[in-house]
DRENZAMI-934551 format. One line per 5 residues: number of its first residue (from 1); their letters; for each residue x, y, z of C-alpha. Coordinates in steps of 0.5 Angstrom, whole numbers, plus 500, padded with zeros to 3 digits. Example, Ala and Ser with C-alpha at 12.3 -4.5 7.8 and 13.67 -1.06 7.14 Angstrom:
// DRENZAMI-934551
1	AS	525,491,516; 527,498,514
This chain:
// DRENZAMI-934551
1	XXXXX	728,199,592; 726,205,591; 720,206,596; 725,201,601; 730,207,601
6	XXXXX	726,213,602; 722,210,606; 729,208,609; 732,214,609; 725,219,612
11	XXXXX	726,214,618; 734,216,618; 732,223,619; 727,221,625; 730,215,629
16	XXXXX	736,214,626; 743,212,629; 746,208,634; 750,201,632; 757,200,630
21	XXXXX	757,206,626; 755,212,631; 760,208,636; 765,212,634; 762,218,637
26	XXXXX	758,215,642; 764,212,645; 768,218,644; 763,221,648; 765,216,654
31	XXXXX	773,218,653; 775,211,650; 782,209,650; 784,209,643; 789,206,638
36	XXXXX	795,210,634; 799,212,639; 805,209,644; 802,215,648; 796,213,652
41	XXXXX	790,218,649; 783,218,650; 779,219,644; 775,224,644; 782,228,647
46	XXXXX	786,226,640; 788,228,634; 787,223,629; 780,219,627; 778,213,630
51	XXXXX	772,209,630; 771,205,637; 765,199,637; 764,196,644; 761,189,646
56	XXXXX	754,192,646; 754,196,639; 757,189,636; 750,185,640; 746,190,637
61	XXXXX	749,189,629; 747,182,629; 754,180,627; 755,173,627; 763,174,625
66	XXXXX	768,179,626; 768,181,619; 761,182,620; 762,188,624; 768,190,622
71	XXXXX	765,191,614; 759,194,615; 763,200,617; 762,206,613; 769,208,611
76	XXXXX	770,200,609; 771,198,602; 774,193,597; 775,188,602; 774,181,600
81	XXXXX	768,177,604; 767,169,604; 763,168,599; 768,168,594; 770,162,596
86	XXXXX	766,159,591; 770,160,584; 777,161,588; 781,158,593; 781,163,598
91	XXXXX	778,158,603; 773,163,605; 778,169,607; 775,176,610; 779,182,610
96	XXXXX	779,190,613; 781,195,607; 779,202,609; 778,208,604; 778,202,598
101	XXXXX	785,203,599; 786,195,600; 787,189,605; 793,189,605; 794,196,606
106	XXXXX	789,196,612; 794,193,619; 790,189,623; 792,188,631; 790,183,636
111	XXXXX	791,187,643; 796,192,640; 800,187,636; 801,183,630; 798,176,628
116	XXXXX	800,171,622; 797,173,615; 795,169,610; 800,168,604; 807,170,604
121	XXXXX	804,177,604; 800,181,610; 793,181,609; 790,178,615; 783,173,615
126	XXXXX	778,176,619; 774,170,620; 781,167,625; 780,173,630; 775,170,636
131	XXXXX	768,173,636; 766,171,643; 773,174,646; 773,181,644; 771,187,649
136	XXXXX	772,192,643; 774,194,636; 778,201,635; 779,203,628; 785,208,626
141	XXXXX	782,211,618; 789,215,618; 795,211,616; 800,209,621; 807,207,619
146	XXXXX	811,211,622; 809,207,629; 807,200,627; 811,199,620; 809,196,613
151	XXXXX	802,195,611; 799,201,615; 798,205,610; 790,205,610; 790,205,617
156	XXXXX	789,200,623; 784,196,626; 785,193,633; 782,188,635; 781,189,644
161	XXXXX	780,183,648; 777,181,653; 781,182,661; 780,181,668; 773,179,667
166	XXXXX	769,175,673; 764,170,672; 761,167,666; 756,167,660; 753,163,655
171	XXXXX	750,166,649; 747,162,643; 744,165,637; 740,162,630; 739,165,624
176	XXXXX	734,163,618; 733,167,612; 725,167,610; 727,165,603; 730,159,604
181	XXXXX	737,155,605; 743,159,609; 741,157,615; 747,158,621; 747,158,628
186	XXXXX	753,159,633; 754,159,641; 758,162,645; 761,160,653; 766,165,656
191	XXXXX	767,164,664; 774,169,668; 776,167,675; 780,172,679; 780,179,679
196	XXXXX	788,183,678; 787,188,682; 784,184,689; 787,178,688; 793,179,683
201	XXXXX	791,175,677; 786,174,673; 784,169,668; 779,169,662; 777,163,657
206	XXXXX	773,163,652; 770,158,647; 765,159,640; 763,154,635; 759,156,628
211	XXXXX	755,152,623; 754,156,616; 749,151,612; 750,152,604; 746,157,601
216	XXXXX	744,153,593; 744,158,587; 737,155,586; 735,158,592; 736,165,590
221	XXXXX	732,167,583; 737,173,582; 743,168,582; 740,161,579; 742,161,572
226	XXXXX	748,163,567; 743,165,562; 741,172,564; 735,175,561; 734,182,563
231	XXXXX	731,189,560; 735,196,560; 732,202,556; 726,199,554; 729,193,549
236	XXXXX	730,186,552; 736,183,552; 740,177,554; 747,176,558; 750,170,557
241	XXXXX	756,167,562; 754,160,560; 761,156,559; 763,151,552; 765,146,556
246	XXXXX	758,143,555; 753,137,558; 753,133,553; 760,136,550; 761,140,544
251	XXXXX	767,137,539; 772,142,537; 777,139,531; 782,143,528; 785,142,521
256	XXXXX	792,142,518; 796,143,512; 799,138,508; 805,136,505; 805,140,498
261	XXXXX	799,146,500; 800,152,502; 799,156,508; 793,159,506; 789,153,504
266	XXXXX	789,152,511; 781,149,513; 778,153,519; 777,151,525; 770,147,527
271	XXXXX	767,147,533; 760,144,534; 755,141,539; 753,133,536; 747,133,540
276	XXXXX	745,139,537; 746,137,531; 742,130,531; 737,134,535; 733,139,529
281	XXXXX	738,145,533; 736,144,540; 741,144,545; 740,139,552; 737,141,557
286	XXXXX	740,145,561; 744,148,556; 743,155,551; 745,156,544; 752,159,545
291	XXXXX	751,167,543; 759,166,542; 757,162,536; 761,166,529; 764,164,523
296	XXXXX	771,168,521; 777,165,516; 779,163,521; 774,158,526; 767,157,526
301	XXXXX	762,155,531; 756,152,533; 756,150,541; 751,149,546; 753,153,553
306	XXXXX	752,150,559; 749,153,565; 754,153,569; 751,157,575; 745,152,576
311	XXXXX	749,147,579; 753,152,584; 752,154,591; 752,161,592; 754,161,600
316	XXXXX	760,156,602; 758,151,608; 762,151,614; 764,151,621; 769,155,626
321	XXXXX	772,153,632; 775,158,637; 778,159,643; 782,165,647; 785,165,654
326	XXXXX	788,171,657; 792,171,663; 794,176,668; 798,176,674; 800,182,677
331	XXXXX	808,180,681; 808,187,684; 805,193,683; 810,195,679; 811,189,674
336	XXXXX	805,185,671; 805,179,666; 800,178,662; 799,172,656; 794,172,650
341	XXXXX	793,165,646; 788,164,641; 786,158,636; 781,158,631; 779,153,626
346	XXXXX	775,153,619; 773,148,616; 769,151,609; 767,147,603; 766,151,596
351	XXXXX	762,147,591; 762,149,583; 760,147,577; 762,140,575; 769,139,572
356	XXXXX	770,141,565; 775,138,562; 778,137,556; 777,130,552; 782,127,546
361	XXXXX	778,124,542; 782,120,537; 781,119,529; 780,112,530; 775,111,536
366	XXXXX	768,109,535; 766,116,538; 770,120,533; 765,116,528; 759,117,532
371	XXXXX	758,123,533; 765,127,529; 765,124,523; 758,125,521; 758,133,521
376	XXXXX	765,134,517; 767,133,510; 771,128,506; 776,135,506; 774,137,513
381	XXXXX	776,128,514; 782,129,511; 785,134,515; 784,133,521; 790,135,526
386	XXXXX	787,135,532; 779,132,536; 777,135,543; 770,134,546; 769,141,551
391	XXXXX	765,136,556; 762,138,562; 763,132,567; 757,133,570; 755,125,572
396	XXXXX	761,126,576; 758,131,580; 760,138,583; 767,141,584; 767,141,592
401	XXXXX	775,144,596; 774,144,603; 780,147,606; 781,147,613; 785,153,616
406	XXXXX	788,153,623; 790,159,626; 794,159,633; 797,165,637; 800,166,643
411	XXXXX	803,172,647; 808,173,653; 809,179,655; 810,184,661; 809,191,664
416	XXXXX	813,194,668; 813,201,671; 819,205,672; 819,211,676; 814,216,670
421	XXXXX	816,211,665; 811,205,663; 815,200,659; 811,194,655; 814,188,651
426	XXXXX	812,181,649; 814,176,644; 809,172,640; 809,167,636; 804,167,630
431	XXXXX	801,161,625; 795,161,620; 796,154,616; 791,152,611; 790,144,608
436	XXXXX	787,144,601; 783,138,599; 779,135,594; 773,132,597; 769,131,590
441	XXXXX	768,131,582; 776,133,582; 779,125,577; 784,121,578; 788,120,572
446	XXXXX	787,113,571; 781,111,573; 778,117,568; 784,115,562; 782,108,562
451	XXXXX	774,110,561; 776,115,557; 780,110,552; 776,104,554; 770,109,552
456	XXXXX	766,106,558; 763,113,559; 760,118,553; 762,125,553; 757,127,548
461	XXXXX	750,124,551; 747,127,556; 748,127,563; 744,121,567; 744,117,560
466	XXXXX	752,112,563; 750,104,564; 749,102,571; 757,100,570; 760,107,567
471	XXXXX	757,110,574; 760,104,578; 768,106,575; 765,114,575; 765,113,583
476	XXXXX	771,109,583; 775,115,580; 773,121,583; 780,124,588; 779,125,596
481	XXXXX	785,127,599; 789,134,599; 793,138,594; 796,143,598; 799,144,604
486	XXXXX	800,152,607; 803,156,613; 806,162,615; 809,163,621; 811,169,624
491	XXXXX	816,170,630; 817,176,634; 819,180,639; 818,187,641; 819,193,646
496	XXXXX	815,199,648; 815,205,653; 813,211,655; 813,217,660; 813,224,660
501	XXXXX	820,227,660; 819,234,662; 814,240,663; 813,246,659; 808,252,662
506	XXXXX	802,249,658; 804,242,661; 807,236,660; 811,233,655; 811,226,653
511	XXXXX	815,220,649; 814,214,646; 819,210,643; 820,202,642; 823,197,637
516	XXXXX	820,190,634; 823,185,630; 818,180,626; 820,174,622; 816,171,617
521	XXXXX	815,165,613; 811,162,608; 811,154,606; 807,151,601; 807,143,599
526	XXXXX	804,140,594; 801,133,596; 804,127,594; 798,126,590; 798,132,586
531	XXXXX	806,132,585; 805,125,582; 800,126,577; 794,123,581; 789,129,579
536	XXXXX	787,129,573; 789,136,568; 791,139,574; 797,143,575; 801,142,581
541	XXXXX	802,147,586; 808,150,586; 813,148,592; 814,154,597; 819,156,604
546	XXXXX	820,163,604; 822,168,609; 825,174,612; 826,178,617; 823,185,619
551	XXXXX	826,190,624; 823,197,626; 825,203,631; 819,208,633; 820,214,637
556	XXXXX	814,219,638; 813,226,642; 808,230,644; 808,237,646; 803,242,649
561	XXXXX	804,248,646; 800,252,648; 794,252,653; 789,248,649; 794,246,642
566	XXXXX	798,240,642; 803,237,636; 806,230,637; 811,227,632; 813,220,631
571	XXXXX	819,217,626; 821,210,624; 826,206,621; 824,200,618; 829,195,615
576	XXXXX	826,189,611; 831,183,610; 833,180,603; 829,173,602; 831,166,603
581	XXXXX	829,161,598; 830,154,601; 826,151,596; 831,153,591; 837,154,596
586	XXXXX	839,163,594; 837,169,597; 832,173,593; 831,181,592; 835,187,596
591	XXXXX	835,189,602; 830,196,604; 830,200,609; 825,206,609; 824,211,614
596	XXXXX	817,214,615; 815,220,619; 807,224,622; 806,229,625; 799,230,628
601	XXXXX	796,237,632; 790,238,636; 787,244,637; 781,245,643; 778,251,641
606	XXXXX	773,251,647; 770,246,651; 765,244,645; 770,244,639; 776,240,637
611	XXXXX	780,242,631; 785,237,629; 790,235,623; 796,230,621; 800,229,616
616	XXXXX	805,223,614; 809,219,609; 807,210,610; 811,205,606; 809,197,604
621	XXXXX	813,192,603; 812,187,597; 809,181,599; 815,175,598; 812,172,593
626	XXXXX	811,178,589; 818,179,590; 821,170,589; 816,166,586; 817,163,579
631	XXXXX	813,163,572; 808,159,575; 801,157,572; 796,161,575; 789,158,573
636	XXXXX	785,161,567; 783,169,565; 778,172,567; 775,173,561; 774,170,554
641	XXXXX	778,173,549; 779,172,541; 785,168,539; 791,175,540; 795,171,535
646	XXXXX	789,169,530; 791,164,524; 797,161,529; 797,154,531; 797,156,538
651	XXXXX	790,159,538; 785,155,541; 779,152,537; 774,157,539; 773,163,537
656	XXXXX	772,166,544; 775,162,550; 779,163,557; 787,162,557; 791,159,561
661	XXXXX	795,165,566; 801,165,569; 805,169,574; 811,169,577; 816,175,582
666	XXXXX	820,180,580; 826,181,584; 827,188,582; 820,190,587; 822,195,592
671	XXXXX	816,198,597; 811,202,595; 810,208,598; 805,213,601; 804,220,603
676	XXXXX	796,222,607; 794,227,612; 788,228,615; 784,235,617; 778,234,622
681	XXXXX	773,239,627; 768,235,633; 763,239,635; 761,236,642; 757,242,645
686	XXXXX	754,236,651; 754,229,652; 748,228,648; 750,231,641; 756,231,637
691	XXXXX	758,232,631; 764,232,626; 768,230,620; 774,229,618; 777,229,611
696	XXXXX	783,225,609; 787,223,603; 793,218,601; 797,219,595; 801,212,594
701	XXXXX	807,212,589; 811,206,586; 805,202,587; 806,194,585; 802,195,578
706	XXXXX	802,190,571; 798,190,565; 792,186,565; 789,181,561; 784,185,559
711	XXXXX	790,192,556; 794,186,552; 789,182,550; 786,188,546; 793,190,543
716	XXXXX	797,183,544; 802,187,538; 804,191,543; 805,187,550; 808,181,545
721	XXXXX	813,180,551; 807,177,556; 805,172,551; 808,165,551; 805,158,550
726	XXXXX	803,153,555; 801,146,555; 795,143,561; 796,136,562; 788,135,559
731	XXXXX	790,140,553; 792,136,546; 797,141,545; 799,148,548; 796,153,547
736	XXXXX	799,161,548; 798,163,555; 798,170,558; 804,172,563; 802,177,570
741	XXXXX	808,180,572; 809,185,577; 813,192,576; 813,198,581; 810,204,576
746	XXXXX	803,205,579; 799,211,582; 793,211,586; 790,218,589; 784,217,594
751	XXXXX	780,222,598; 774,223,602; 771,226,608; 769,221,614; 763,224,619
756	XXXXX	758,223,624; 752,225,628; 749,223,634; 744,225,638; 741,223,644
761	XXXXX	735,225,650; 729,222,653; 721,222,650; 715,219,652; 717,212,651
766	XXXXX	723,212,654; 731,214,652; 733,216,645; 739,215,642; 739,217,634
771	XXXXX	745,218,629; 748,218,622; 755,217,620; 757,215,613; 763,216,608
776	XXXXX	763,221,602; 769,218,597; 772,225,593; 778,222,589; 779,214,588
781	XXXXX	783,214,582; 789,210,579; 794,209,574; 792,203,568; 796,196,570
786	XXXXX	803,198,567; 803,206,567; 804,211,572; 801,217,569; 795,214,565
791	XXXXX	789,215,571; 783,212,571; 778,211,576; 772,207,580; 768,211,584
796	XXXXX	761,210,581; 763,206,577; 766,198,575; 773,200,574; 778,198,570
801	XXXXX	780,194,577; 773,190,576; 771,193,583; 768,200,585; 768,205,589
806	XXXXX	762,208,592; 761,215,592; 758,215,598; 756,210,603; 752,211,609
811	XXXXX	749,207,616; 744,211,621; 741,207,629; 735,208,632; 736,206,639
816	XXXXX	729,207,644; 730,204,651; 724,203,655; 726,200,661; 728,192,659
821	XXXXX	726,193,653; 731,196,648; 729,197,641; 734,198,634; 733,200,627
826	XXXXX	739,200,622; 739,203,616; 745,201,611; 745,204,604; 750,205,598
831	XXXXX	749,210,592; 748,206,586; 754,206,580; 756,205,573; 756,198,571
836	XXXXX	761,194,567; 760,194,559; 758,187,557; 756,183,550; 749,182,551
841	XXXXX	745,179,546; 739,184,543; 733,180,543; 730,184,537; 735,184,533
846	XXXXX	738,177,535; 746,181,535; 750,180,540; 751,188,542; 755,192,549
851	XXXXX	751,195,555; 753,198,561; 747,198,566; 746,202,571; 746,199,578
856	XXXXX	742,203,583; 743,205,590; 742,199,595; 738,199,602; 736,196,607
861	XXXXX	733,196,614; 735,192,620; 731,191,627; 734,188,633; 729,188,639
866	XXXXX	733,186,646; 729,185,654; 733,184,659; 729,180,664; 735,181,670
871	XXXXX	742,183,670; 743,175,668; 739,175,662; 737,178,657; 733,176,649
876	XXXXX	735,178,643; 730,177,637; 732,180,631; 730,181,622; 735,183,618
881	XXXXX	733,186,612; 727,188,615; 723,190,607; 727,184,603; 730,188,599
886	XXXXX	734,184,593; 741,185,591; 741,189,585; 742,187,578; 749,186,575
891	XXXXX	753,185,569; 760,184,573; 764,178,571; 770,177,577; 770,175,584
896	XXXXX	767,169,584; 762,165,580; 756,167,582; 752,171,577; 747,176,576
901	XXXXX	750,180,583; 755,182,586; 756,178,592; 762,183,595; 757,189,595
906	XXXXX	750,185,597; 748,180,601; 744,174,598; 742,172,605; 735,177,604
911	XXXXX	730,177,610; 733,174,615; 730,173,622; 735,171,629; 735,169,635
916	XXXXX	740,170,641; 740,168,648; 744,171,653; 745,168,660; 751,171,665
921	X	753,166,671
């Protein structure tokens, strides 16, 4: 790793720079449009930052997805990639979040205008917006809510579509990693006919489809088990993620006082492995001798651990469909109409690890007398209360959800020009819809009941061992069907105008102003499967129609000061409406306005150097179901905790287990609020060298925060209140169960410096371009979930977020074009952090002790060679990850099952070689 990124960085220095990341001033460079403004600016003209990817740099990445191109980008952290999927029901979502500030603080626009999010909140699936449509992707880093309203704290990014292009072009791309599994391969036909400005209309169409095979944890050494041995300072230890619910099952007795004993003779719970027991202490195969195995007053344990890992994908299969059309028509010169629909479809299937489910075991049955009895004495006999088997359905076969997103958008608009003034406006309806399913090793409640209580399988003999007829009713009761359905639907309309209004003697001065009106709903339904009890120990989604309306007012002035200096001011009131249940028949939580404000100046010092600066409040609207949603379960904690109550009748058997959580609104939520600025200088002294930075900062305050599993379950005591007990339908009693609620308290300070460097001129073989662009975190800090003025932070290091924030991260091109040939090298590199403290187990001592390793700084190479045969034709070959560099190692333990790395910060595709073909027609 560390030769890869010297070697990586000395080529940086020489030939680095171009792609995604030296658009920004490339483009700048070719006086591109921009975003941020309803008054039209060109970029290298304005006052605020803003990144701008064309149709040739997003070619040159190698991108197979818009998320793709779009989270390479330096200033972009903390979004969520697709591959959590597996161990979640995202359904494969990808998002923007820039600064680290969040997904849903990032506004995401397609031509200028909003689309439906996923959930009833406002984060947007990158993986909906058509690749083959877009023209260009503008990236505003400063916050915007004074123009576009709620959620554009962090900034904007705008997605430009295709317009008034003639002919057609056919692209198809193949991608197959050298290592094994992954492959995909995509294609692409685009065909305009007309042209506006002769003929008077225009219309563009554009279809893609995708196919992502599964990449198995098996084929990746680094993510191939849950028993993790690894050195650190010179001594060896072992990291244990392996679950209890194990192949073949652990028994888990609990014991009870009886009439005329007194509470402290109360017997300790007993966990123990049969298989192990009548196996001279070995565990199957397949599974570990628990490092979670104790004795205490209060339980003692002896389980095997199954690696649950060894069974996962680590990549989720899928295929996309998309398909865009754009439509112009030009009714005078005066007055233009124009429309935009989009659909796409995602059908991803996530595989994990085989159910496990817990198993009553009665006293009666011939399955207590085998394999409990045996182990227990006639005491331990006499008092049993309860028997479980923690079993791991492995027979039955991985948990595979397939979700099927459909996402649709459609826009009528007009632009019309009156005198100086341009006025724009359209309405657009919006919907991003999701079918979850069960599609295997998911039971039904009967079938698997009657083999439980009929004994036709055994949960405590090894996978592989049932009879020809227990595999006959274990095909028979496996669930098909889906569990959930989802839309959010947005409706709205909108006005926007602009003109110069009068002149001064430095030039003249310009208004934008406009309104905009958005309803939005959210719906969930349960399936009739899942409300009936079809699914065995599943919990029901809960049922779910929400909505409300948002309006805003915009204004915005720019005024040349003086020659040279430019200031421009926007304001905005925004009005979000109170909440309709329909699902419950009430109105939920307070109506808000807000008003926000910015103030931005530019500056040109000569004709070589730009100063530039703003300054501005933002706000957020909660999500609705922040704000509405009842006490709902919400699948188990992230971690294993102790008992918080120990020698309750409430603790589980274990000494260390997942709870149950649960989660529900607060109808006392208001709008979080922000305040940032920025402060930048470009230095352009020619069209073949530019350079600037730009610092930032964003403050936000009443930030919807709450204590985290991990405060209350270390002072239980203290947040007693967000403890209660809860009951799922496989569990012989109920258990406590942890609540996450939400509160407007937190805080969060973030800061850092964007900047660029590109260069170009001519060698001996051919034209150069060479640059270096990277983001340098200052400040990412934030209040402890339930405080406001208790800070901590994530930048450089696992936080108490279960993220990290990377200090600096940086992205250098090279591009040398020699007549038809071009060539391309990327490097893209981040700085190591401070891992998470784990509980590892020290194979000197044989104790269980805590570490916390320090994961290194991550590069990798990437080389793209591109011939143009004509001006129809053109070939790519490309191998990312030229030097094969692995993912780095990693204790964390959220974001998905995968483990030994982190899947949100490095990619397990490793070396990979694509080949892309393009034919204009």
């Amino acid at each position: 790793m560390s030769r890869t990124y010297k070697f990586s960085v000395i080529g940086a220095a020489v030939i680095a720079a171009m792609g995604t990341m030296s658009a920004q001033a490339q483009n700048q460079l070719e006086r591109i449009e921009i975003t941020g403004s309803s008054i039209k600016r060109i970029a290298s003209e304005g006052a605020l930052p803003v990144q701008i990817i064309g149709a040739e740099q997003i070619r040159a990445s190698g991108a197979t997805s818009v998320a793709e191109v779009i989270q390479k980008l330096p200033s972009m952290q903390g979004f969520q990639v697709a591959d959590i999927a597996i161990g979640t029901n995202s359904g494969g979502i990808a998002t923007a979040s820039i600064h680290d500030i969040g997904g849903s603080y990032t506004l995401v626009l397609l031509n200028g205008r909003r689309i439906a999010p996923t959930g009833s909140g406002s984060t947007i699936n990158l993986n909906a917006i058509p690749m083959s449509a877009i023209e260009r992707v503008e990236v505003l880093t400063d916050g915007a809510s004074a123009l576009y309203g709620s959620d554009a704290i962090a900034g904007v990014v705008n997605f430009v579509l295709k317009r008034n292009s003639q002919g057609g072009n056919v692209t198809v791309q193949a991608n197959a990693p050298l290592e094994g599994g992954g492959a995909s391969a995509n294609a692409s036909v685009t065909y305009g006919v007309g042209d506006i400005d002769k003929q008077g209309f225009n219309l563009v169409a554009t279809y893609r489809h995708d196919e992502q095979k599964q990449m198995k944890s098996g084929d990746r050494d680094f993510a191939k088990s849950a028993w993790v041995p690894f050195e650190w300072n010179g001594k060896n230890y072992i990291y244990d993620r392996t679950s209890t619910s194990a192949d073949p099952a652990n028994a888990q007795v609990t014991f009870k006082t009886l009439a005329g004993e007194p509470a402290s003779s109360k017997l300790a719970n007993y966990s123990f492995n049969p298989y192990y027991k009548a196996n001279g202490n070995k565990c199957a195969p397949n599974n570990y001798y628990s490092l979670n195995n104790s004795a205490s007053a209060t339980s003692v344990t002896e389980m095997c651990a199954f690696d649950f890992v060894s069974t996962i994908d680590i990549v989720p299969e899928f295929k996309r469909d998309s398909l865009f059309l754009a439509g112009n028509l030009k009714v005078s010169d005066k007055v233009n109409l124009f429309t935009d629909a989009a659909y796409s479809r995602i059908d991803l299937i996530a595989r994990i690890a085989p159910n496990p489910v817990p198993v009553a075991i009665p006293v009666s049955s011939s399955l207590f007398t085998k394999y409990v009895a045996p182990y227990l004495t006639a005491n331990q006999i006499a008092h049993v209360n309860t028997v479980s088997a923690a079993y791991r359905a492995t027979d039955f076969g991985t948990r595979d959800s397939q979700t099927v997103t459909d996402s649709k958008h459609l826009v009528l608009g007009a632009d019309v020009d009156l005198g100086n003034w341009t006025v724009n406006g359209a309405v657009t309806w919006s919907q991003n819809a999701i079918d979850e399913k069960y599609v295997g090793g998911y039971f039904k409640t009967k079938e698997f009941t009657d083999i439980i209580k009929n004994v036709s399988i055994d949960p405590f003999v090894p996978s592989g061992n049932q009879t020809a007829a227990a595999q006959s009713l274990i095909a028979n009761s496996i669930f098909n069907g889906t569990i959930r359905t989802a839309t959010t639907t947005m409706k709205a309309a909108d006005v926007r105008a602009s003109g110069e209004i009068f002149k001064l003697p430095a030039g003249a001065v310009s208004m934008g102003l406009g309104g905009d009106f958005r309803n939005y709903q959210y719906k969930q339904t349960p399936s009739a499967a899942a409300v009936n009890g079809e699914i065995y120990n599943f919990n029901a989604p809960t049922p779910y129609d929400v909505k409300r309306d948002n309006m805003g007012l915009f204004t915005e002035l720019l005024v040349p000061v003086v020659k040279d200096l430019e200031l421009t001011g926007a304001l905005r009131y925004d009005s979000i409406g109170k909440i309709t249940d329909a699902v419950n028949n009430s109105t939920v939580g307070d109506k808000a306005s807000k008003v926000t404000y910015k103030v931005s100046a530019r500056y040109q010092v000569s004709n070589a150097v730009l100063l530039r600066g703003s300054y501005g409040t933002g706000f957020k609207a909660p999500a609705m179901l922040d704000i509405s949603a009842p006490l709902v379960a919400n699948g188990v904690t992230a971690a294993n905790y102790a008992c918080p109550f120990p020698g309750t009748d409430a603790c589980k058997p274990a000494d260390k287990t997942q709870y149950s959580q649960l989660a529900g609104g607060n109808a006392n939520l208001k709008p979080e609020r922000s305040k940032q600025g920025t402060v930048g200088i470009r230095f352009e002294p020619s069209n073949d060298f530019g350079i600037g930075a730009d610092y930032w900062r964003v403050d936000i305050s009443d930030a919807v925060s709450g204590v985290s599993a991990n405060q209350a379950f270390a002072d239980p005591q203290k947040y007693k209140e967000l403890f209660t007990t809860f009951r799922t339908p496989a569990e012989p009693q109920a258990y406590y169960a942890f609540k996450s609620l939400s509160i407007n308290i937190g805080k969060a300070k973030t800061s850092g410096i964007d900047w660029d460097v590109v260069t170009r001129f001519n060698t001996g073989a051919g034209r150069l371009t060479v640059g270096l662009t990277g983001t340098y975190m200052i400040e990412s800090s934030y209040t402890r979930p339930g405080t406001d003025n208790d800070f901590t932070d994530s930048l450089g290091k696992y936080g108490e977020n279960a993220a990290v924030t990377f200090r600096n991260i940086v992205r250098a091109t090279a591009k040398l074009e020699t007549g038809a040939f071009t060539n391309t090298l990327t490097l893209k590199a981040r700085s190591g952090y401070q891992d998470i403290t784990a509980t590892v187990r020290d194979v000197a001592t044989n104790k269980n002790t805590t570490v916390s390793v320090v994961v290194p700084r991550y590069a990798t190479v990437d080389w793209q060679g591109s011939y143009k045969y004509n001006k129809d034709l053109e070939l790519r070959l490309g191998v990312n990850n030229l030097f094969n560099s692995k993912p780095p190692f990693t204790l964390r333990d959220s974001s998905g099952h995968q483990v030994g790395y982190d899947p949100r910060y490095a990619d397990p595709m490793m070396r990979m070689v694509y080949v892309t073909g393009s034919y204009n027609f």
